[in-house]
N, C-alpha and C positions, 0 to 999 in steps of 0.2 A: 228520644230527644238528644242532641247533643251536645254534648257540654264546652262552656265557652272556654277560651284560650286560656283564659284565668283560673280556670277550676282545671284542666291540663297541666297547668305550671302548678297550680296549688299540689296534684298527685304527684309530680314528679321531682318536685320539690320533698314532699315528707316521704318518697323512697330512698331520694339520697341522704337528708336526716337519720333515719333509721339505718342507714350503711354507716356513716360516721358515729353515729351513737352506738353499734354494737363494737366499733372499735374502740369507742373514748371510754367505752364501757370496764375494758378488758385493763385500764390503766388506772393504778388504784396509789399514785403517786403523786406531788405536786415539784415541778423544778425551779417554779418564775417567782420570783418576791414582787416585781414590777412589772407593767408591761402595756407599751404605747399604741392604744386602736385607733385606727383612721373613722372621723362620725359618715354613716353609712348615707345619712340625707345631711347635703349641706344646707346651715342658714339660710333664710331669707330675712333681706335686712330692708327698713323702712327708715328711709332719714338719718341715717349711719351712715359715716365715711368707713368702719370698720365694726367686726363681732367677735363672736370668742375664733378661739380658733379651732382647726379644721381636724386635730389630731389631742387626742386626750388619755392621758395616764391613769391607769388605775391598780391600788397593789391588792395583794394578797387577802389584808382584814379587810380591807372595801369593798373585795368579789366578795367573799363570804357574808357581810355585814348585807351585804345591798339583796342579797341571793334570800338569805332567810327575812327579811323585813318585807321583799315580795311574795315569798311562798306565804309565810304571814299572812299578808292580808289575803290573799285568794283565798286560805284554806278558810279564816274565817267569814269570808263575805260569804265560800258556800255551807256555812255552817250557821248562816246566819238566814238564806235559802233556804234549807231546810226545816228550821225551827220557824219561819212563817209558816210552808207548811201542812208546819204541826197545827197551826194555829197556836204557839205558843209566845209568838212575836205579831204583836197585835197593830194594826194602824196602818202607817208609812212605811215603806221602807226599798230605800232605793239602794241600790247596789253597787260596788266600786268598779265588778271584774273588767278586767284589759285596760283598766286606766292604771294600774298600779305602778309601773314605771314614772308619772308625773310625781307623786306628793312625796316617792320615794328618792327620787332623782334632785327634787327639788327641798327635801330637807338636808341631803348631803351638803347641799350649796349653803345652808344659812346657818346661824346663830339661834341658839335656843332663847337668845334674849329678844329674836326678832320676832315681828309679829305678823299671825296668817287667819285669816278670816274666808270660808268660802261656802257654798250653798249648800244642800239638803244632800249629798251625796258624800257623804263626812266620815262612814265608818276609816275608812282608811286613814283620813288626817288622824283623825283622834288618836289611832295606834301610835303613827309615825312622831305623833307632835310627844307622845311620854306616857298614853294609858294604856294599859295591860290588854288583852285582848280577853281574857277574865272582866274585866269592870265593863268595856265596849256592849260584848255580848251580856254583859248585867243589865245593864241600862236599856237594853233593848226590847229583853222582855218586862221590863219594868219592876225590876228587883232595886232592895232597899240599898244592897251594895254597887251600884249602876256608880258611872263618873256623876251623873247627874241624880243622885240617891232615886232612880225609876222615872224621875216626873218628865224626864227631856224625850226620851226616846229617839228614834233613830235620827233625826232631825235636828236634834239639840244637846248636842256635846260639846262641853268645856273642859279646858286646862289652864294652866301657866299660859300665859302669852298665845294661847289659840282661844281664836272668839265664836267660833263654832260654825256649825251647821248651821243655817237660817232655812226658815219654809216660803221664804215669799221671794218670788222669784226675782232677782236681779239688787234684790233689798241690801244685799252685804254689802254691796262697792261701794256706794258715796259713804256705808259706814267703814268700811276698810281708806276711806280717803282721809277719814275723821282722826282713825285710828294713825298715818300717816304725820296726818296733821300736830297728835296729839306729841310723838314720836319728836316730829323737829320743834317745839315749841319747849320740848325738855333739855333743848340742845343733847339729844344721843344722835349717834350715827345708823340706829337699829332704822330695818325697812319692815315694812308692813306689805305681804305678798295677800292682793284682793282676788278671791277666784271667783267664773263666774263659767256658766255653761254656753255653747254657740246659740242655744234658745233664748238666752236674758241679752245676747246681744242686742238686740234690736232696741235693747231699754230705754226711755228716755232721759232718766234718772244717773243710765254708764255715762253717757255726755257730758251731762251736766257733771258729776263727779271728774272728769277726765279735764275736766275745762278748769276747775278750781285747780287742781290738783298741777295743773302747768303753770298755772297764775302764780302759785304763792311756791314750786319747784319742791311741792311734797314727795320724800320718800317711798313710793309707792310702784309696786311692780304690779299693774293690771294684768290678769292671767284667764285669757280665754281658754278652758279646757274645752278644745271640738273634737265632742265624739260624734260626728258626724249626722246626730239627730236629737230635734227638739223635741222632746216626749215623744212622737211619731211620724213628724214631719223632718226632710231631710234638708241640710243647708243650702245646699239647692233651691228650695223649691218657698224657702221663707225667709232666704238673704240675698237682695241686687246685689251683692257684694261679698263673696266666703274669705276673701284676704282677711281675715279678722286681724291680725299683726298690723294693719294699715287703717284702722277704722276709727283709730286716734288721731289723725289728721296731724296735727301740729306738734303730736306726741312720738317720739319713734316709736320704732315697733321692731320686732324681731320673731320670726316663724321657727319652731324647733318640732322636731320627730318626737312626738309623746309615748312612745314603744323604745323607746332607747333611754334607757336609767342613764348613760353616761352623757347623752347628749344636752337630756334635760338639767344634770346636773351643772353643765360647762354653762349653758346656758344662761340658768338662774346666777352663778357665782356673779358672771359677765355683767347681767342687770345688775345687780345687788351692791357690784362694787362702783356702777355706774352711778345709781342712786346715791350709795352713801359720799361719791363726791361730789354733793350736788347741786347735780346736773337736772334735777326733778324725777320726774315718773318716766317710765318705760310700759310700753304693751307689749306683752306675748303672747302666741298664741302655740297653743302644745298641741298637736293635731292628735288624737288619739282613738279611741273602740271602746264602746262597751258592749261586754257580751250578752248583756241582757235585758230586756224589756228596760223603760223608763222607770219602771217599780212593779212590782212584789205582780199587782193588777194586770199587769200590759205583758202578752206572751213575746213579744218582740220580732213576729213574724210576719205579721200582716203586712208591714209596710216596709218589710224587706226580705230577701230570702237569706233561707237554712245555709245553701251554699255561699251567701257572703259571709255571712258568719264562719263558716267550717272556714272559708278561704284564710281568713285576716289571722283565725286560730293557727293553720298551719304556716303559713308567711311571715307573720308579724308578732307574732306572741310574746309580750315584754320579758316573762318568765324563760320560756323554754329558748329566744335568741340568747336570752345573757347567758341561759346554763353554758349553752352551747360554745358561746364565745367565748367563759373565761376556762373551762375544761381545755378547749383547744389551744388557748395560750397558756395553757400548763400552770395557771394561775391555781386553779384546787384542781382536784380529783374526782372521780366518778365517786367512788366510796365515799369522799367526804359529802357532795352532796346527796348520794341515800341515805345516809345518816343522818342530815340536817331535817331532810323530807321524812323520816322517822320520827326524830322527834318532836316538830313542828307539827306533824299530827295528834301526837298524843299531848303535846299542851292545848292544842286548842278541844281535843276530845275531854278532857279535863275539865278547860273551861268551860264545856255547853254542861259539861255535869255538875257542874260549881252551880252555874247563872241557875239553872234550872231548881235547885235544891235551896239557892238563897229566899227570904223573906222576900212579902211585897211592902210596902212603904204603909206604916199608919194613917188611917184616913186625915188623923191629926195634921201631919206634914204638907197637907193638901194649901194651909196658911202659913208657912215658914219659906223664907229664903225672895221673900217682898223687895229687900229690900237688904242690901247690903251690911248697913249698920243701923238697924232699926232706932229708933228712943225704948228709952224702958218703959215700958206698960203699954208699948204699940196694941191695938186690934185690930181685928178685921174683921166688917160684917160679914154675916154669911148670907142664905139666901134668903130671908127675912130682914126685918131691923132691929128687929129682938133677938136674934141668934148672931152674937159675937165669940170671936175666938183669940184666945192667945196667940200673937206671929213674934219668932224668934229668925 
């Protein structure tokens, strides 16, 4: 059979890779403190006279910082693969890999006082947003030390100013419009960044959310993450319409390369500071890949092929272009990244030997956390009406 013009480029693409890599390899120094990339896919803008701009700075601690918070999340999402399984991560459990460039690109851009709300596909927020990859992988298998003390699981993680994972599909946004709302009604200048996947576009519920959210000129950056497929179905084939950045009508919109940590980053800043002078809401849409099935269930081949997948791996890989690119602007060093990839491994091997060795949660606990500030002597019945229990 012969292979198409893109699987061609795809091989002779990772030939020349691996030329430049055994040379970047050989150089185990750094010279650049600063250093200005040209963004590799320009903007598309929707009802903007102008976007961020075309060329973006990045120094030395932001290659490094951005480098290990991606390796981060991959090593754990596959370590998080794994321990399903085992069957020792039980349920749900949907996967971040090849999106990791968005929530990483897009925390550089905001304030930790700001607020981000986004769907079932959340291990990576959680990290990026402040919890441990130790507590992530807690929580997953449903250990007492979890962010969510076991009971949330992959699906439902909280922190500080992150409102987690939701299971219902498209459910976050008119709650991230809330949370917006809640935002300018405190007079802060903080935004509320709402994600949602190119599947829950079609929602009725984004609309109506997007239509308030102009009316009343709430803080809010709607973020269509398009991995290019809704649990199995591709954008194609279940949107009249894939501009998702344009699907706000009366709301601009802005398109950004979701495989480019810096681009996403210029991006988000762009909205964010849009919003905080406000101007209302903003739509993005981060185009991006995931490399694996819709969850844990779904082998991810059926409704597409091996070779697209290998392709976007060797083309587009949010990890292996940044190594690539800030190695070559002398920004770190080959050595300093095996060393990062060193020890990045052994914290997260760490972790899975942590998560696994922690307790599971008291049946007890099964009636606590009801309810924010309970009354004193709260209960709550159990599955009779004679079977009550203490909730704290």
């Amino acid at each position: 059979m012969m292979l198409s013009i893109t699987s061609k480029l795809a091989r002779c693409t990772s030939v020349v890779r691996q030329t430049v890599r055994a040379v970047l390899e050989g150089r185990s120094y750094s010279t650049e403190t600063s250093v200005t990339f040209d963004i590799r896919e320009p903007f598309k803008l929707h009802r903007l006279e102008g976007g961020p701009a075309l060329n973006v700075t990045c120094t030395r601690d932001e290659a490094l910082q951005y480098y290990r918070q991606l390796q981060t999340i991959r090593r754990m999402e596959t370590a998080a693969g794994n321990l399903y399984k085992e069957k020792i991560i039980r349920g749900f459990c949907h996967l971040y890999s090849g999106q990791e460039a968005c929530c990483v690109g897009m925390e550089a851009a905001i304030r930790k006082s700001d607020a981000v709300i986004t769907a079932y596909r959340a291990h990576g927020w959680t990290y990026i947003r402040g919890v441990p990859p130790v507590k992530v992988l807690s929580e997953l298998t449903g250990r007492r030390t979890g962010c969510a003390k076991g009971k949330g699981g992959s699906m439902h993680m909280y922190c500080d100013n992150f409102y987690g994972g939701n299971g219902i599909v498209g459910a976050q946004v008119p709650v991230g419009a809330g949370i917006a709302f809640a935002l300018k009604y405190q007079n802060t200048d903080n935004v509320c960044l709402t994600l949602y996947g190119d599947g829950a576009a079609n929602q009725g519920q984004i609309f109506e959310a997007l239509n308030m959210a102009k009316l009343w000129d709430l803080p809010c950056i709607f973020i269509c993450e398009n991995n290019k497929y809704g649990m199995g179905t591709s954008v194609e084939r279940a949107s009249a319409c894939t501009d998702y950045y344009t699907r706000g009508d009366y709301v601009p919109g802005i398109w950004v390369d979701g495989m480019d940590v810096l681009a996403v980053r210029e991006a988000t800043r762009w909205a964010a500071e849009y919003c905080r002078s406000g101007k209302g809401p903003v739509v993005m849409e981060v185009e991006t890949y995931r490399y694996h099935g819709h969850s844990m269930s779904d082998p991810g081949t059926s409704y597409r092929s091996r070779d697209e997948i290998q392709e976007v791996r060797q083309l587009r890989d949010p990890i292996t272009t940044f190594k690539e690119k800030i190695i070559s602007a002398n920004l770190v060093s080959a050595e300093e990244i095996k060393k990062m990839d060193v020890d990045i491994r052994k914290e997260i091997d760490a972790a899975v030997k942590e998560a696994k060795a922690a307790p599971e949660p008291e049946v007890e606990e099964m009636y606590n956390d009801i309810y924010c500030q309970p009354p004193e002597g709260f209960t709550v019945r159990g599955c009779s009406p004679f079977d009550v229990h203490a909730s704290k």
